[in-house]
N, C-alpha and C positions, 0 to 999 in steps of 0.2 A: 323523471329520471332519478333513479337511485343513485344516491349520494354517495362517493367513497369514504369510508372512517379513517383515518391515517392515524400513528402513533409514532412520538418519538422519544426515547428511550437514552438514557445514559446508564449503563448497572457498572461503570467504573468510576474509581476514584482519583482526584489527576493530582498530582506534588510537580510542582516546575519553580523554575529557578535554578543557578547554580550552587551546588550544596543541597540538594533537597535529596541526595542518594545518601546522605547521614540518617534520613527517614524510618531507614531499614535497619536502626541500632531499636526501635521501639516495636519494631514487627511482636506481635505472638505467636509461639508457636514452638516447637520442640527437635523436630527434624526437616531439611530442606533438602531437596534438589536443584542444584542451582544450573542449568542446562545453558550453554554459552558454544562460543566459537575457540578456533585456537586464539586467534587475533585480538579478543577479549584480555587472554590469558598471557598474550604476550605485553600487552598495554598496562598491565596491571590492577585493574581495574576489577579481575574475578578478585584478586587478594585483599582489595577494599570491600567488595562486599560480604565476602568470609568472615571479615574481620569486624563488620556491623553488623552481621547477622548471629557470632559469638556477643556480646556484646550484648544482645538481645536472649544470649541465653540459648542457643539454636546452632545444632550441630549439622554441618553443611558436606554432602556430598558431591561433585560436581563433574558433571555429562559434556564432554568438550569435543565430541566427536560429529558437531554440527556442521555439515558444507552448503555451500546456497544451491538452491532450490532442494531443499533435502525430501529424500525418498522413504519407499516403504523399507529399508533394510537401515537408515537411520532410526526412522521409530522405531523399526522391534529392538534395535540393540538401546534404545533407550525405554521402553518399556521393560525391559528384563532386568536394568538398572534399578527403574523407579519400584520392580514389585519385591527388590532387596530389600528395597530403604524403607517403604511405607513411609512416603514424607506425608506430612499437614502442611508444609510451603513449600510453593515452586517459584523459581525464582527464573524469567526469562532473563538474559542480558544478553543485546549483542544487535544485529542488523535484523529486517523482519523474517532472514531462516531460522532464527535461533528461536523467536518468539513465535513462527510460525509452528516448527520443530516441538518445542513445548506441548503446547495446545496438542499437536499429534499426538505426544505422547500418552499426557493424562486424558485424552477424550479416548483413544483405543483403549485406555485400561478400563475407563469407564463403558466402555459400548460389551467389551470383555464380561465384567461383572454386573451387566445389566442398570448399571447406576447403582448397583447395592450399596457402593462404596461413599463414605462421604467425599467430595469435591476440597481437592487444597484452595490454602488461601493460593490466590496465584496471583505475583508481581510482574509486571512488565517493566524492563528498563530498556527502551530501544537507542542505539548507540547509533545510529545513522536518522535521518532526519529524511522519511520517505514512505513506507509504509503505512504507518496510521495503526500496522497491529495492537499496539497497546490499548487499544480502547475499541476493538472490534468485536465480533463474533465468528469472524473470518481466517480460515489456517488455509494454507493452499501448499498442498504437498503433491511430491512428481512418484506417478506409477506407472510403470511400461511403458517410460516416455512422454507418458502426457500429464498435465499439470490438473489435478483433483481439486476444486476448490471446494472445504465442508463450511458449512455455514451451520452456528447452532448455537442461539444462546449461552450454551454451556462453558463455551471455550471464550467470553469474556471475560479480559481480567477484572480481578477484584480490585488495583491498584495499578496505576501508571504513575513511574518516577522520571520527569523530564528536564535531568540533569544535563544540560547543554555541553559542560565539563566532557561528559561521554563522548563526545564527539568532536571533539578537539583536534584526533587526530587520524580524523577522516582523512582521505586523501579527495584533491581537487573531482578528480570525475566521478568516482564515487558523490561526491555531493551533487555534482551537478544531475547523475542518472538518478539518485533519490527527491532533490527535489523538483526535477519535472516529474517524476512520478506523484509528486501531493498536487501538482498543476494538474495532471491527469485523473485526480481521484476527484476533486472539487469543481473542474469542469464536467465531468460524467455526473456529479449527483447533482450538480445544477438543474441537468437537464435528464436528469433519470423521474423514470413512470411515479413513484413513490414520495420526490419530493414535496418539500411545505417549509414555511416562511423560515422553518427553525433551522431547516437543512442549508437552504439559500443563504440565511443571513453568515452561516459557519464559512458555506464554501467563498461566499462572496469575499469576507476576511482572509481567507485563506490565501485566493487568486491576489489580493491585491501586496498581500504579505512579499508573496513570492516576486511574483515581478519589481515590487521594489528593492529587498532583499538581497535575492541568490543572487544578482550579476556583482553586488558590493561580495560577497561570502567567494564570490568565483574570481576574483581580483583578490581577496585579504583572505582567506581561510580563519584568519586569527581575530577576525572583526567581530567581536563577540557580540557585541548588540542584535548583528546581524542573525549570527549563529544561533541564539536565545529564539528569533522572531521567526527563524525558519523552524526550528525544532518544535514552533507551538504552532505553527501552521501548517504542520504534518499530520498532528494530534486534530486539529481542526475539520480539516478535510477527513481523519477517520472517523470521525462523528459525526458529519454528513452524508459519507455515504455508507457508516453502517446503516443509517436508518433510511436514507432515499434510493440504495443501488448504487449499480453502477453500470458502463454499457459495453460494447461491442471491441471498445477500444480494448478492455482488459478483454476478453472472451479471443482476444484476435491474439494480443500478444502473449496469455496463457500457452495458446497452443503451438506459435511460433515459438516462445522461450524454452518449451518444454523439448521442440527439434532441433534446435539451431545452438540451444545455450546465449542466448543474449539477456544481459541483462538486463534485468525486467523494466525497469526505468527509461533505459534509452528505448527501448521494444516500443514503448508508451508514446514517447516521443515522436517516433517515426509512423507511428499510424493515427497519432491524433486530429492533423489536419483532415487527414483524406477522410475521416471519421466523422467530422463537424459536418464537413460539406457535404456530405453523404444525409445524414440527421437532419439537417435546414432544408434539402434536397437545390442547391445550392443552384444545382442546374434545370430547376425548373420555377417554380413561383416564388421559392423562399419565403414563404410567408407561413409557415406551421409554426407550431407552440414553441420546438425546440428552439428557428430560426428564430425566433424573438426575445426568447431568452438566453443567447449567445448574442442579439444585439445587445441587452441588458450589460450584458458584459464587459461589451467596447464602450459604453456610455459609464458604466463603473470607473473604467479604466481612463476615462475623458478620451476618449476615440470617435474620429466621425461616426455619425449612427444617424443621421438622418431619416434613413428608411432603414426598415428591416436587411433586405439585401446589404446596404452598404454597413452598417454594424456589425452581420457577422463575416463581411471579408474584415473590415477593420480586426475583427477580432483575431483573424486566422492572420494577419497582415504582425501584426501585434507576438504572438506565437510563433512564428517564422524569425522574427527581429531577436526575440528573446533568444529560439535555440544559434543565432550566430553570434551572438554576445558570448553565447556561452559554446562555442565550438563547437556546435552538435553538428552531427550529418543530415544533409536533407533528404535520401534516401537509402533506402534497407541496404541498396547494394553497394554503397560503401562500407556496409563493414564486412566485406571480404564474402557473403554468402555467393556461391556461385549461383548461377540463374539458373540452370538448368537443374540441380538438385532442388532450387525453391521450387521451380514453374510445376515439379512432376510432383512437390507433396500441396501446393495451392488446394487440392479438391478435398486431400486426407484433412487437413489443418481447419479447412474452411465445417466439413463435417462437424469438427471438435468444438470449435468455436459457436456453432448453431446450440450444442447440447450445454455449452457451460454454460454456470451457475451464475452470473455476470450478463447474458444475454436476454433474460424476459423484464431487467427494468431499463432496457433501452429504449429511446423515447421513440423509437420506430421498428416496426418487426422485420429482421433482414430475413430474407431469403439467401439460400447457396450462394446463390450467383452473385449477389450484394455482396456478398463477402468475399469472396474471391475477387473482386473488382477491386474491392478496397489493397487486398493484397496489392494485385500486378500494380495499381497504380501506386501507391506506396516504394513498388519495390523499384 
């Protein structure tokens, strides 16, 4: 039996703590793009980086026309920015649109000029604590509705600043839809095709981060220990599964988020159970690879685990308790979708979800109909 070769990969550089966004007074470099949000710009937060990035000697232009899940008519109006400036920095700041947004930007100029161009230094600073963009290869941008994810070396950053400061003035649900979204990224590369012990050991950190963490962060917002420990297990989980994948869960909520507009976090949320149980095949022997390393999890976690079966309900039992801790909904159709508008795009959604880029390191190959199941019972 041929052996698989794995590789795991970090081509970014990570600054954490609070105060590490002073970092950006030593940058090199001569012009910048600094690509953000309004809400950036209202926090003040673009006017500190301006101000370290002069400082450093580096004249700063700045793209704030970023909205979440940003499209193909935000990149070209930030591409026609970027090919004013000719920056050598890019600077992302802001939630994973912004740094998602970015990435769009300078990779279509580069796909434009064949790569003739040389590649900016490019910074991440993610202001929400969910994503993992700062340390990916991963931009997932919305065209004709549906959510494109590119995957490509090219678009990791050279630098992640994970100043916790940033995120200070998160608002409550926003944290909580961000950080089950790193519960959702470090559960999937657990058990995604690609993982290895480097991947496991990140996401295993990650998962126990969160669940001890986010329910203190969702009572204190201002519990800084907290905020520090989720903000680095966001970053965690993106270096897990830049390099192991990730599975069906994102491929499902991709394509719902891209219909529905939900944000991507709770999206995660609401179909990760039916997700697990689906991958363990819950309802039949429970005994495959995934189901036993989703018991791994409950046994992490100090959860019965006896047998494989009861590990990964412990585990899903565990995941349920968390999102009521934290006031999440237990299905799709509490947040207002009608049913009858989900029931008729089920077969469209479920199509999109087959072809995304997120669905061949799932630890099991779905079928349509897999997916669609996951949907109705989700919803």
């Amino acid at each position: 039996m041929r052996r698989i070769i794995n590789q795991f990969s970090l081509r970014t550089n990570i600054l954490l703590n609070r105060g590490s966004l002073e970092a950006l007074k030593k940058v090199s470099g001569t012009k910048a793009l600094i690509v953000a949000d309004a809400i950036i710009d209202e926090l003040g937060y673009l006017d500190k980086v301006k101000s370290y990035l002069m400082d450093a000697g580096i004249i700063s232009s700045v793209f704030v026309d970023v909205k979440p899940d940003p499209d193909t008519k935000v990149i070209a109006a930030g591409i026609k920015m970027y090919e004013t400036i000719q920056p050598d920095v890019v600077v992302a700041i802001g939630g994973g649109s912004a740094i998602d947004a970015a990435k769009g930007i300078f990779y279509s100029v580069a796909k434009m000029n064949n790569h003739a161009l040389k590649k900016p230094y490019f910074i991440a600073i993610p202001s929400t604590s969910g994503t993992g963009s700062e340390v990916t290869d991963f931009s997932v941008i919305t065209a004709d509705e549906q959510k494109v994810v590119i995957v490509d070396e090219y678009l990791s950053p050279d630098l992640a600043i994970l100043d916790s400061t940033c995120i200070s003035s998160v608002p409550q649900k926003v944290l909580v839809d961000t950080g089950l979204d790193v519960l959702t990224h470090a559960t999937e590369a657990y058990v995604a095709k690609n993982a290895t012990d480097f991947t496991d050991a990140l996401a295993e950190k990650a998962i126990k981060i969160i669940f001890e963490h986010l329910p203190i962060l969702f009572n204190d917002c201002q519990a800084d220990d907290s905020r520090d420990r989720v903000h680095n297990a966001s970053c965690l989980s993106g270096i897990a599964f830049n390099n192991a994948g990730l599975g069906i869960v994102h491929s499902l909520s991709h394509a719902m988020g891209a219909r529905f507009h939900i944000p991507h976090g709770r999206c995660n949320a609401l179909l990760l159970e039916e997700v697990i149980a689906y991958n363990a095949n819950l309802k039949g022997t429970a005994d495959n690879e995934a189901a036993k390393k989703y018991a791994q999890l409950a046994e992490l976690l100090h959860l019965p685990a006896r047998t494989v079966r009861e590990g990964v309900v412990s585990y899903l039992d565990a995941i349920t308790q968390l999102k009521k801790q934290l006031s999440i909904e237990n299905k799709l159709s509490q947040l207002g979708i009608n049913e009858a508008d989900f029931m008729k795009t089920i077969t469209e959604m479920s199509e999109a979800a087959l072809l995304d880029r997120c669905t061949p390191t799932n630890p099991i190959e779905p079928t349509k109909e897999a997916l669609e199941k996951i949907y109705q019972n989700s919803y």
